[in-house]
C-alpha positions in Angstrom: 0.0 0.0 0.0 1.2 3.3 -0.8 1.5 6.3 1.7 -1.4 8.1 -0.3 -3.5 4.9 -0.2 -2.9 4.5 3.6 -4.1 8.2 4.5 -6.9 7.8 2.1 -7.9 4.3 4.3 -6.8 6.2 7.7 -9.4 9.0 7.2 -12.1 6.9 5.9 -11.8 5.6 9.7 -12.2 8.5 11.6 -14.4 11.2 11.5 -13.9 14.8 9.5 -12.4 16.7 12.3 -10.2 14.1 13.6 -6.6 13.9 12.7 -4.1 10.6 12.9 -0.4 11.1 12.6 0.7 7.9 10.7 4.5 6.2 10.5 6.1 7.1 7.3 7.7 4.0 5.4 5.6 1.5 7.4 2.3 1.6 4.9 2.4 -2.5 5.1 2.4 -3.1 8.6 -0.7 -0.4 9.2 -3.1 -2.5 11.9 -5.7 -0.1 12.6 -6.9 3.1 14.2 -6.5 3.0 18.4 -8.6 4.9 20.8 -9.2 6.3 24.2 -11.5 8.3 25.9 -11.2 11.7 25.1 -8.3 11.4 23.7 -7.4 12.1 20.2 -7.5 8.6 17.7 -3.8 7.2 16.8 -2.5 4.7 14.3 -1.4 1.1 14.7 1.4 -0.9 13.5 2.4 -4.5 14.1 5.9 -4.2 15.3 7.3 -7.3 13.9 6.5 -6.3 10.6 8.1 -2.8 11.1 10.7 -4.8 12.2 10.8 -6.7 9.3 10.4 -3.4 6.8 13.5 -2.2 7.7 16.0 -5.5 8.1 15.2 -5.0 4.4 17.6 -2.4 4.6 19.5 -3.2 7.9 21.0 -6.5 9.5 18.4 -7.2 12.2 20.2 -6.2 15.3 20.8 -2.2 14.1 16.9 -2.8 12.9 15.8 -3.1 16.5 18.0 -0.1 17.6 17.1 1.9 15.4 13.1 0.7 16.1 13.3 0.8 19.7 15.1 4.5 20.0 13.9 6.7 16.4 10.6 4.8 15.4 8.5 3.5 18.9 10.5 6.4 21.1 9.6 9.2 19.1 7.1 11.1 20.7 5.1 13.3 18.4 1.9 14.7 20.2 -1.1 12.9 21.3 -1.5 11.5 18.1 1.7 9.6 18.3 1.2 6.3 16.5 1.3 3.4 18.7 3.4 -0.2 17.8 2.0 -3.2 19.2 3.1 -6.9 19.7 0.2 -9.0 18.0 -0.2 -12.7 19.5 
């Protein structure tokens, strides 16, 4: 899925004056929308297939670094997207 396509899915999920920040680069492992009360809406992602999306690029060990500290510990509002471990 392209980035366009993902923001075109992303705002068909939420309504008109609601915003989601999404991850740039990680189109494919897009889960879903996340909510809480009162709080603004956030995007999901699978983190093993982040993971996986950039030991395309990296050998798996500088992956995970580079996850953990500039991708899941970048804090970017309340609309921060969120990375979870499926089962």
């Amino acid at each position: 899925m392209t980035e366009q396509e993902l923001e075109a899915v992303a705002s068909r999920m939420i309504s008109p004056e609601e915003k989601v920040m999404l991850a740039s680069g990680f189109e494919d492992a897009f889960v879903g929308i996340g909510r809480q009360f009162t709080k603004p809406p956030f995007a999901l992602y699978d983190k093993s297939k982040c993971l996986h999306i950039l030991q395309q690029t990296m050998l798996e060990e500088e992956a995970i670094e580079y996850f953990d500290f500039n991708v899941q510990g970048a804090y970017v509002g309340e609309s921060t997207p969120v990375f979870v471990d499926l089962i």
